[in-house]
C-alpha positions as CSV (number, residue, x, y, z in Angstrom):
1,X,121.6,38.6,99.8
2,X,119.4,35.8,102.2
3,X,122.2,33.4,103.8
4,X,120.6,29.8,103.6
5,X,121.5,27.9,106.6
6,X,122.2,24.6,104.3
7,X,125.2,26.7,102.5
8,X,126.4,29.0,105.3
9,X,127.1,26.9,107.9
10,X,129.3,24.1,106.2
11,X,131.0,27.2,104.8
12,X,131.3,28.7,108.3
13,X,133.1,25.6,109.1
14,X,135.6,25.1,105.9
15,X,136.5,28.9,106.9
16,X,137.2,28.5,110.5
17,X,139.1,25.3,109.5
18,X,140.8,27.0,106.9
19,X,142.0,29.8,109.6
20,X,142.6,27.6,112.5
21,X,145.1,25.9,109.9
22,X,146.7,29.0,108.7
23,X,147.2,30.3,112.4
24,X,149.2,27.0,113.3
25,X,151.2,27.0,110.3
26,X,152.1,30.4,111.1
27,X,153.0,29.7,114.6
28,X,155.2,26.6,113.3
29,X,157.0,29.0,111.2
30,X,157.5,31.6,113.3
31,X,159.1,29.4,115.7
32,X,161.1,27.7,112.9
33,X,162.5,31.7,112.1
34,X,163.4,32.3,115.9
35,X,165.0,28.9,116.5
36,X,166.8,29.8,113.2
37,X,168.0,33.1,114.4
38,X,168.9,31.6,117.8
39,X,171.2,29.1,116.6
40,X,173.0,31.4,114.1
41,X,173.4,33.8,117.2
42,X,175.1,30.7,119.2
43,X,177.6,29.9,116.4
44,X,178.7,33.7,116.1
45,X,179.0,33.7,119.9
46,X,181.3,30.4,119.4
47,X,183.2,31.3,116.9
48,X,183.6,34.4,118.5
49,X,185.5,32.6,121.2
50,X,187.3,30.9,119.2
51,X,188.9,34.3,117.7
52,X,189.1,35.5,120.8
53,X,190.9,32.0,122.4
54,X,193.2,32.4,119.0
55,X,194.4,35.8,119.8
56,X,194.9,34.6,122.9
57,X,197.5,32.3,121.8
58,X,198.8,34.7,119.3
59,X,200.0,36.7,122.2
60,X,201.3,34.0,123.9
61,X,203.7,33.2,121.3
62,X,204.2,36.3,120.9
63,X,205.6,37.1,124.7
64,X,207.7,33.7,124.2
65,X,209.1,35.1,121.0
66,X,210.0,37.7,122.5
67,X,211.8,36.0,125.6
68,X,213.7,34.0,123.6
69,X,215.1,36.6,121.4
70,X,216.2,38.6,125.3
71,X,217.5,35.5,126.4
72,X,219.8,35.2,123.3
């Protein structure tokens, strides 16, 4: 098959726009994914410290409870 210049060049071009296209589209969503991950990561690490803050003041109350009760 004999490539004519006239046909295979503006196709070249379509083609390496076509991929240049793809490639940052693919980048954008990658980075979309990872800043998704890394912000789902931050709220588990926040609402872990919120249990952990929680439980916290569980056993606070707890130890007063049980004060009281000894005191009484």
């Amino acid at each position: 098959m004999d490539w004519n210049p006239a046909i295979a060049i503006p196709l070249g071009s379509f083609l390496m726009v076509i991929i240049i296209v793809a490639t940052i589209n693919f980048r954008r969503m990658r980075e979309r994914e990872l800043q998704a991950h890394q912000d789902l990561r931050m709220r588990e690490m926040e609402q872990e410290r919120r249990l952990k803050e929680l439980e916290i003041e569980r056993l606070k109350l707890e130890v007063e409870k049980n004060k009281a009760l000894r005191v009484s």
